[in-house]
C-alpha positions as CSV (number, residue, x, y, z in Angstrom):
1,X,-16.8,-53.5,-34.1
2,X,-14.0,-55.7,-34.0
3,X,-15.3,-58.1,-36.9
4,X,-15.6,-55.2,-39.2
5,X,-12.6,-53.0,-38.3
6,X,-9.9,-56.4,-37.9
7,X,-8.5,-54.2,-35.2
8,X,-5.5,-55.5,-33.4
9,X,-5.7,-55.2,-29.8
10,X,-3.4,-56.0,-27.0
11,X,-5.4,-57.1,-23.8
12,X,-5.4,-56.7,-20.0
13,X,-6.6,-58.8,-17.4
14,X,-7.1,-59.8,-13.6
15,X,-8.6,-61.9,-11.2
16,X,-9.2,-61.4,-7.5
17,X,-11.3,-63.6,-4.8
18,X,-14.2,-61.4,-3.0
19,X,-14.7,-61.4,0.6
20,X,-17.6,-64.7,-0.4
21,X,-15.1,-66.6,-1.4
22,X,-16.2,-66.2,-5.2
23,X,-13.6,-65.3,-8.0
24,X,-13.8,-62.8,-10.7
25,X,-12.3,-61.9,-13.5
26,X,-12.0,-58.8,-15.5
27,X,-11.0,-58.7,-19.4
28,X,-10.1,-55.5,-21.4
29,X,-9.3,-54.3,-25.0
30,X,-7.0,-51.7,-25.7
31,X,-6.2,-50.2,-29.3
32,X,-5.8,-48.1,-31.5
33,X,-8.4,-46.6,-34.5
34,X,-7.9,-45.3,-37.9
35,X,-7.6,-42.1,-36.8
36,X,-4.8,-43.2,-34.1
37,X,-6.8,-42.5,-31.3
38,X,-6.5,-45.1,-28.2
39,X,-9.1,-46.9,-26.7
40,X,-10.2,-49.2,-24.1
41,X,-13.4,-51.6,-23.9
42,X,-14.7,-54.3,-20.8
43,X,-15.2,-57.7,-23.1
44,X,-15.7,-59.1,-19.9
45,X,-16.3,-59.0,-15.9
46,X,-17.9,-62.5,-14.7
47,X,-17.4,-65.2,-12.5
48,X,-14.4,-68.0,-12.3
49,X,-14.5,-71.2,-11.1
50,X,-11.0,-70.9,-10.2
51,X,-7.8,-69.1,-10.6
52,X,-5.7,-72.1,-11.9
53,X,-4.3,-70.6,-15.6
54,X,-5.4,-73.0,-18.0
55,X,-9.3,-72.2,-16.9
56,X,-8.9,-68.9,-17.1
57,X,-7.0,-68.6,-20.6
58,X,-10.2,-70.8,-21.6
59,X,-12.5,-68.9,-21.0
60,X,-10.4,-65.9,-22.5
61,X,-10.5,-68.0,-26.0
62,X,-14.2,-67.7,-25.6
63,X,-14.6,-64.1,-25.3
64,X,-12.0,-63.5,-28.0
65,X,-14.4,-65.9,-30.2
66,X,-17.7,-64.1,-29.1
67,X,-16.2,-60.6,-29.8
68,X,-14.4,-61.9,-33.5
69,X,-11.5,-60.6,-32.7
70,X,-8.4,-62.8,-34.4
71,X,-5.7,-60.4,-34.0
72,X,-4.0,-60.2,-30.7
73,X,-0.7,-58.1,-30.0
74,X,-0.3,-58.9,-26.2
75,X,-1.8,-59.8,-22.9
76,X,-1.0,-58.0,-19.9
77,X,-1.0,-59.6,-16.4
78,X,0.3,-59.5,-13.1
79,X,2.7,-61.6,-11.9
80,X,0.4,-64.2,-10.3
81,X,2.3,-67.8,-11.4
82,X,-0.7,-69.2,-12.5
83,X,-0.2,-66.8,-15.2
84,X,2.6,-68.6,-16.7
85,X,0.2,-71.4,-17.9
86,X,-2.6,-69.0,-18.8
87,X,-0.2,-67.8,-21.3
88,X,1.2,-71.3,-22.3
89,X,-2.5,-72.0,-23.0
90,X,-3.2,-69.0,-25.2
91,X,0.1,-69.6,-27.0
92,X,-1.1,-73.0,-28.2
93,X,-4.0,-72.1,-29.4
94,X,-2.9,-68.3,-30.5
95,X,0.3,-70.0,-32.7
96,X,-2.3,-71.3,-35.5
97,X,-4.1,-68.1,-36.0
98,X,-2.9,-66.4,-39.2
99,X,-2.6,-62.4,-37.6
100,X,-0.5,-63.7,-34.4
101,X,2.6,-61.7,-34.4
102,X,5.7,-63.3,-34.1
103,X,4.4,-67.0,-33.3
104,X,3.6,-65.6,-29.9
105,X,6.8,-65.3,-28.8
106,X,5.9,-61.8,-27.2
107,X,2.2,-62.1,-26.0
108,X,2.7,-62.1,-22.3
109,X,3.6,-58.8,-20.6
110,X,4.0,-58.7,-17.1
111,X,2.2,-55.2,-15.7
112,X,5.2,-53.3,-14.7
113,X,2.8,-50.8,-11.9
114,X,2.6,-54.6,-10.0
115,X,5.9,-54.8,-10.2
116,X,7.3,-51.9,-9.3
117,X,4.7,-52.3,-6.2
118,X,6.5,-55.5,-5.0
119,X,10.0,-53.3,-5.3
120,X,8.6,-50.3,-3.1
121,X,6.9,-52.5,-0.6
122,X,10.5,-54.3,0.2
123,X,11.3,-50.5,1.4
124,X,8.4,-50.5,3.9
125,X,9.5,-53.5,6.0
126,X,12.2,-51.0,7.0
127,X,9.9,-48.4,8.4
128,X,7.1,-50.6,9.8
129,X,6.9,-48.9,13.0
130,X,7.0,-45.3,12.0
131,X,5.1,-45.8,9.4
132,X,2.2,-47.9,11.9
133,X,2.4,-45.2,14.5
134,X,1.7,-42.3,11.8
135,X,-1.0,-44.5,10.2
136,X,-3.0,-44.9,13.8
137,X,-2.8,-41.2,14.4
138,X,-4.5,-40.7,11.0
139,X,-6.9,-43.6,11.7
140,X,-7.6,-42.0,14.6
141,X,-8.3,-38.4,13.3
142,X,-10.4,-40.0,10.8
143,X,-12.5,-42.3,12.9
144,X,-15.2,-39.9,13.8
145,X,-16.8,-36.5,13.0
146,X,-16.0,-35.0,16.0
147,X,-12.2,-36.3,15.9
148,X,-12.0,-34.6,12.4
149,X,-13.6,-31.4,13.8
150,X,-11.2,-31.2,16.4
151,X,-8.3,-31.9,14.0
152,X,-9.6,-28.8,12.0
153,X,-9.6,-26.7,14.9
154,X,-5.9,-27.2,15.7
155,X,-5.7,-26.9,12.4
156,X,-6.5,-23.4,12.8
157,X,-5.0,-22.7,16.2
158,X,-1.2,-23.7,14.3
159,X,-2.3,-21.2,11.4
160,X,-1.7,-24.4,9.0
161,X,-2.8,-22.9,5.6
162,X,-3.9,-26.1,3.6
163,X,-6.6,-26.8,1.3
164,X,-6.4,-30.6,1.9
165,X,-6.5,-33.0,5.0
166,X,-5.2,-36.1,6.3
167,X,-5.8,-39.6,4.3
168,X,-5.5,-43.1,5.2
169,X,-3.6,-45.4,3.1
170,X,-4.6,-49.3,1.6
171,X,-2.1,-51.7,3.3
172,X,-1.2,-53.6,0.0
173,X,-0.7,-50.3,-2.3
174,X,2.8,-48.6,-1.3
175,X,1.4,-45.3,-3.1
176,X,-1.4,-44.7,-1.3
177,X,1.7,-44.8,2.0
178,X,3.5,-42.6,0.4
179,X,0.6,-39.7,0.1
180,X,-0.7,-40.6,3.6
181,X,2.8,-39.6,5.1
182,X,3.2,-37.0,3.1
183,X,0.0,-35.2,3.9
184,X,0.4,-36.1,7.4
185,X,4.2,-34.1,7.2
186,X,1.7,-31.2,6.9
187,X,0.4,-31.1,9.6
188,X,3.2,-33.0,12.5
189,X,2.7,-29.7,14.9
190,X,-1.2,-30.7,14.5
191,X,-1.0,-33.9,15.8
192,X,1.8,-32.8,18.6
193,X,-1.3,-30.1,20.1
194,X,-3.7,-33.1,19.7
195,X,-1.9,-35.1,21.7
196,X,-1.9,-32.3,24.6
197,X,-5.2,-31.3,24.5
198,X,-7.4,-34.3,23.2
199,X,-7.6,-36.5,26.4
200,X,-8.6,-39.8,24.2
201,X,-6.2,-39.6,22.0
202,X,-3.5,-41.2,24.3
203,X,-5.6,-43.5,25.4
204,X,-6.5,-44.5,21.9
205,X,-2.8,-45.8,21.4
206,X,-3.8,-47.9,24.6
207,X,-6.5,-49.8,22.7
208,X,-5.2,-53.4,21.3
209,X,-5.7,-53.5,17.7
210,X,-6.4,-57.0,16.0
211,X,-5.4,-58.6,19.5
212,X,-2.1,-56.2,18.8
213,X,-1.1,-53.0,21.1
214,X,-0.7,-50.2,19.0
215,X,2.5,-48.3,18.4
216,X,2.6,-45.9,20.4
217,X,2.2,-42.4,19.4
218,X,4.5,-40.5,16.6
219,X,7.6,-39.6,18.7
220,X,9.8,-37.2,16.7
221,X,11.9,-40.3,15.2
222,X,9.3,-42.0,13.8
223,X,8.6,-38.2,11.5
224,X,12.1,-37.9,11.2
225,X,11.9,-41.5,9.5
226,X,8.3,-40.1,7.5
227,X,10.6,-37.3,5.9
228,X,13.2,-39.7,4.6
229,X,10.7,-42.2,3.5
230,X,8.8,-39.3,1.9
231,X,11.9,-37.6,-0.1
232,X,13.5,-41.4,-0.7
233,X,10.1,-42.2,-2.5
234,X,9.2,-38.8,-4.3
235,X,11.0,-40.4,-7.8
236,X,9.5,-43.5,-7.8
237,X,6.1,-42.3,-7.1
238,X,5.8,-40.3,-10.1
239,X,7.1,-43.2,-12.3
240,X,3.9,-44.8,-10.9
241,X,1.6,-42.0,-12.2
242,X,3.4,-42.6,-15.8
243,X,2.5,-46.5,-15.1
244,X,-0.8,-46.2,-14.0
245,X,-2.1,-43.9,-17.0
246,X,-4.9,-45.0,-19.2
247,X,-6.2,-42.3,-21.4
248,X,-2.5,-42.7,-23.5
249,X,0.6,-44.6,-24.6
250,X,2.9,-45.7,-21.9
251,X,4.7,-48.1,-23.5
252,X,7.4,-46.0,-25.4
253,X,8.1,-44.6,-21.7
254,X,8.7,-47.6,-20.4
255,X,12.7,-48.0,-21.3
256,X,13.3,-44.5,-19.8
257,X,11.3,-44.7,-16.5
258,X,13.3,-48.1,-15.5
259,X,16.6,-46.8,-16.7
260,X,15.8,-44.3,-14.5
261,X,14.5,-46.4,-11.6
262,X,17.6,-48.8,-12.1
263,X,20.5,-45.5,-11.8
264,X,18.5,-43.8,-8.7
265,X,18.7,-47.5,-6.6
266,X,22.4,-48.2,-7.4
267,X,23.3,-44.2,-6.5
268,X,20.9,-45.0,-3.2
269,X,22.7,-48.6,-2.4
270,X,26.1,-46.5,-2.1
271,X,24.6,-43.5,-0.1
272,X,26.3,-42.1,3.3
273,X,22.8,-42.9,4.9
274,X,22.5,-45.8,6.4
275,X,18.5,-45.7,6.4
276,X,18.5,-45.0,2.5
277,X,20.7,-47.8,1.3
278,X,19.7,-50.3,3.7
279,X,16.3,-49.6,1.9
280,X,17.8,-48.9,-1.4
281,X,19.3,-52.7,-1.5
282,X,16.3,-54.5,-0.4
283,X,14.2,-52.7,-3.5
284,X,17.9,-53.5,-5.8
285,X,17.3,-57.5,-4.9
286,X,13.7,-57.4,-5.7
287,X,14.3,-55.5,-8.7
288,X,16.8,-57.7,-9.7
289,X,14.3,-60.7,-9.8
290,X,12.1,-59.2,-12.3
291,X,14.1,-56.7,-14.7
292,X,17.8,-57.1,-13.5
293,X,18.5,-59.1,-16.9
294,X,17.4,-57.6,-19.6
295,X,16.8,-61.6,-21.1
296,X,13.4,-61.3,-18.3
297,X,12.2,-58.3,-19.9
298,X,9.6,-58.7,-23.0
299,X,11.8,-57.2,-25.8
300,X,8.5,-55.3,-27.1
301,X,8.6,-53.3,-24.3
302,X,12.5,-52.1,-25.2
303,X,11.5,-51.7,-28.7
304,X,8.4,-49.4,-28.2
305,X,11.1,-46.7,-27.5
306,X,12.5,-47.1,-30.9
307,X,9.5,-45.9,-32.7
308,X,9.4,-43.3,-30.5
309,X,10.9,-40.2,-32.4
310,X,12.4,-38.8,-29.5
311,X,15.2,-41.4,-29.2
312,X,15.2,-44.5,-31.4
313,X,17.8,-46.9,-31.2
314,X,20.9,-45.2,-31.1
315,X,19.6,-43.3,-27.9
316,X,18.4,-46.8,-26.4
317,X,22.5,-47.8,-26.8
318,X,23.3,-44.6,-25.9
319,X,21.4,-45.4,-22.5
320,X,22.6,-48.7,-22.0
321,X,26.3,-47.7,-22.3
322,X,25.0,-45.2,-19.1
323,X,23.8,-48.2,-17.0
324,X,26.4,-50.9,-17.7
325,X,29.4,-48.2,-16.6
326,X,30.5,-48.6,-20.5
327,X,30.7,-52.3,-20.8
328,X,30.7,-52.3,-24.6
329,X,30.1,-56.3,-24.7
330,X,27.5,-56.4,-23.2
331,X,25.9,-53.5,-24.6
332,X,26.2,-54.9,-28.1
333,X,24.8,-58.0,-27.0
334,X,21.7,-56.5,-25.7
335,X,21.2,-53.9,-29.0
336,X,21.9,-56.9,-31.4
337,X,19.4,-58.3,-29.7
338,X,17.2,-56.0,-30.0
339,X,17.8,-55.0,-33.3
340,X,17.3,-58.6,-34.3
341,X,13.8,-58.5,-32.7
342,X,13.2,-55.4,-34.6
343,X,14.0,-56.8,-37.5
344,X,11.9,-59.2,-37.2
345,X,8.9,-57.5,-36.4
346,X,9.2,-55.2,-39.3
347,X,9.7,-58.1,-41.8
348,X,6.4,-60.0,-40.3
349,X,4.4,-56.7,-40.6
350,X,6.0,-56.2,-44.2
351,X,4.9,-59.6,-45.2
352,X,1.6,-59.5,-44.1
353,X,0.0,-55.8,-43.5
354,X,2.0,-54.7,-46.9
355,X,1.6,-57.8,-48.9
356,X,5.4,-58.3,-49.5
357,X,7.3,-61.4,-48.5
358,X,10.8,-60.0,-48.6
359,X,12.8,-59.9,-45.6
360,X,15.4,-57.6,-45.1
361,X,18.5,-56.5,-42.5
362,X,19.4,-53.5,-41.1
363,X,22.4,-51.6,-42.5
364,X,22.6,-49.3,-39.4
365,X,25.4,-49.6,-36.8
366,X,25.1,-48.1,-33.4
367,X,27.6,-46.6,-31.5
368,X,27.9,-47.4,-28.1
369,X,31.3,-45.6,-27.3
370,X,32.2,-45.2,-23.4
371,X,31.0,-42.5,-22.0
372,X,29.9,-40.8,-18.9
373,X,27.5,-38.9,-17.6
374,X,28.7,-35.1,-16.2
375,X,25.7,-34.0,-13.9
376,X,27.6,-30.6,-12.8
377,X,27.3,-29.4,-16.0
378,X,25.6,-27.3,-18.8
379,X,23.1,-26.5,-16.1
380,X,21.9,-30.3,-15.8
381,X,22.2,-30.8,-12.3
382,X,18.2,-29.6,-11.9
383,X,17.1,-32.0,-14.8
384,X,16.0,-35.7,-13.8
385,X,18.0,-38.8,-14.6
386,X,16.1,-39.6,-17.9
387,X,16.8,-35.6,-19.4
388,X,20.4,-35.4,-18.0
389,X,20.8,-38.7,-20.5
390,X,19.0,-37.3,-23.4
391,X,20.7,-34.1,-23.3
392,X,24.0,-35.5,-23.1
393,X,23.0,-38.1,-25.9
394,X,22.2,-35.2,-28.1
395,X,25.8,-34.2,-27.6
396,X,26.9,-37.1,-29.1
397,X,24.8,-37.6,-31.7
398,X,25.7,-34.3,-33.5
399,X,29.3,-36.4,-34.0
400,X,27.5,-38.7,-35.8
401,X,27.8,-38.8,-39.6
402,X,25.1,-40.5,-42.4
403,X,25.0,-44.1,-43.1
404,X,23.5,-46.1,-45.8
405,X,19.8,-47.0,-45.3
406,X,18.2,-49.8,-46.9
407,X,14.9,-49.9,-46.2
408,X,12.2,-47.4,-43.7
409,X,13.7,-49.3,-40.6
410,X,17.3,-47.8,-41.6
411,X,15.7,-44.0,-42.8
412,X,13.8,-43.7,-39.4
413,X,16.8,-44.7,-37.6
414,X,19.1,-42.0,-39.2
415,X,16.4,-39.0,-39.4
416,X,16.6,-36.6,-36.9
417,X,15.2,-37.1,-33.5
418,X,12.4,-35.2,-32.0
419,X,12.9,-33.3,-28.8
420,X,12.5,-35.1,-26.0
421,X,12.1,-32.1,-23.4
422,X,8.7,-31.7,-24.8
423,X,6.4,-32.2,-22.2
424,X,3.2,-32.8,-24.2
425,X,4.6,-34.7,-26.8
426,X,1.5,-37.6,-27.9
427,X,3.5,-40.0,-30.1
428,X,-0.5,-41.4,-31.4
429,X,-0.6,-37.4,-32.8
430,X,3.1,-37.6,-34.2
């Protein structure tokens, strides 16, 4: 398949040690067909020696061998620093291979859902106890048959109408947190008549755990803390969804949903509630250690918003201007940039997918004026960060007036944008 087609495909990978002490690792291919329709296949699930980098990325040049596949767009890993050498492997190996784009100087993504996981979980070490005492009750209820039952039948006696019930949560995936507290919010008057009328389930709270004394029961506190956790983390949970999608495009999201997550923590790290920013700073410096420079951040992934026809690179300065509080330097220095990268990247493609070796530069200026951002406005206080920046950006556009274009880099620029407010917009169809 990938002899005959030549497809390009970008790759993802992990490793992880099973309870035996024996290390796997899993390889994927993701791309895109003829007929722009995206697709994902397992070159590989098989057993490691190790996880040191330079074994792994070793065994990688094997499988790409096996499966003939010479054209590789990017790798995708967590954030694991064995990683780095992985990539500095593939790099010198990758850099002599006629289809690798850019000399390499792109392959290694770092998978933003592991990152934004590290962010969250920085918010969880301020609720630890709350969140503990909720978990047990849950654990409890779910610990048995008969505990369920009885759960179902207060159920009943509060006249809860719910179709769902009470989940547990993995430790090491903040998610799966969030939707156990929120389902237990449901049913907090549930677990209050449990607590009178279930005789072991005080006594469960009694029990050491792991050589550990439970927290004690939920006292109206710890819920009071569930809410705020719950409401604090709504935002971020649905950027996760967006992440965490497989059956289409995320990249050309990926601009907007940390522009958004970027605005929401600096509003947070200034809020009246204590509880919020306390939590809101701790996720601000862990944030800061992975996409707080724009210089950390893989340029591809601020690019794939530019081919989106939504926004393209005005909109992208347009967004920046919003999250530097106008500081026009530094804006210019991130789009030149990134229209340098651009640049470059069409010129590579032109030279080798169209068969002509002339380079060219963009004509096209972007604006990046001061301006601000007037939630209270033209109904826009119900609209999320990300639309409350497009529809403003639209605004300004329409002052815009034609340039000269050059080349197809320049006419796409200056065409029209689609609209972004366009739910099921699939940029593959487009």
């Amino acid at each position: 398949m990938f002899v005959a087609k030549k497809q390009k495909v970008s790759l993802t990978t992990d490793t992880w040690t099973y309870i035996q002490n024996v290390c796997y690792m899993s390889l994927t291919a993701h791309y895109v067909d003829d007929d722009w329709m995206l697709h994902k296949r397992i070159l590989s699930f098989c057993v490691i020696p190790n996880h040191k980098g330079e074994a792994i990325g070793k065994l990688i040049e094997v499988y790409l061998h096996d499966w003939g596949i010479e054209k590789v767009f990017i790798i995708t890993l967590d954030n694991a620093s064995a990683n780095n050498n992985l990539i500095a492997y593939l790099k010198r190996k990758m850099v002599h291979w006629k289809s690798c784009v850019l000399d390499a100087d792109f392959l290694h993504i770092r998978c933003s859902a592991h990152i934004f996981n590290l962010i969250v979980c920085e918010s969880l070490k301020e609720l630890d106890d709350s969140i503990a005492s909720i978990r047990n009750t849950v654990r409890y209820v779910r610990s048995s048959p008969s505990r369920l039952q009885k759960f179902k039948g207060c159920i009943s006696q509060e006249k809860i109408d719910s179709k769902t019930l009470v989940c547990l949560d993995v430790l090491t995936r903040w998610n799966s947190t969030y939707l156990m507290l929120e389902s237990a919010l449901k049913f907090q008057k549930v677990f209050d008549r449990m607590e009178e009328e279930d005789g072991h389930y005080a006594s469960y709270f009694g029990e050491d755990d792991s050589d550990r004394k439970k927290v004690e029961p939920p006292l109206a506190w710890h819920w009071d803390d569930a809410k705020v956790f719950v409401q604090f983390l709504k935002g971020f949970y649905d950027v996760t969804l967006k992440f965490n999608a497989s059956l289409h495009v995320t990249s050309n999201i990926y601009f907007h949903q940390i522009s958004s997550i970027q605005k929401q923590l600096d509003d947070l790290c200034v809020s009246e509630d204590d509880r919020l920013c306390v939590m809101a700073r701790k996720m601000r410096e862990k944030y800061n250690k992975y996409w707080g420079s724009m210089g950390n951040v893989n340029k591809l992934f601020l690019i794939a918003a530019v081919p989106d026809p939504r926004y393209k690179l005005d909109y992208v300065s347009f967004s920046y201007v919003m999250l530097y509080d106008n500081d026009e330097s530094m804006v210019t220095k991130l789009i030149n940039s990134l229209k340098k990268t651009l640049m470059r990247l069409y010129n590579w493609y032109n030279e080798r997918e169209m068969g002509s070796d002339t380079s060219c530069q963009s004509s096209i200026g972007v604006e990046s004026c001061g301006t601000s951002l007037n939630c209270n406005s033209s109904g826009l206080e119900h609209a999320n960060y990300a639309d409350r920046v497009w529809i403003a950006y639209l605004k300004k556009r329409e002052q815009n007036q034609c340039k000269e274009v050059k080349n197809d880099v320049d006419r796409y620029l200056v065409d029209p944008c689609k609209s972004s407010l366009n739910k099921g917009f699939d940029i593959l169809n487009w």
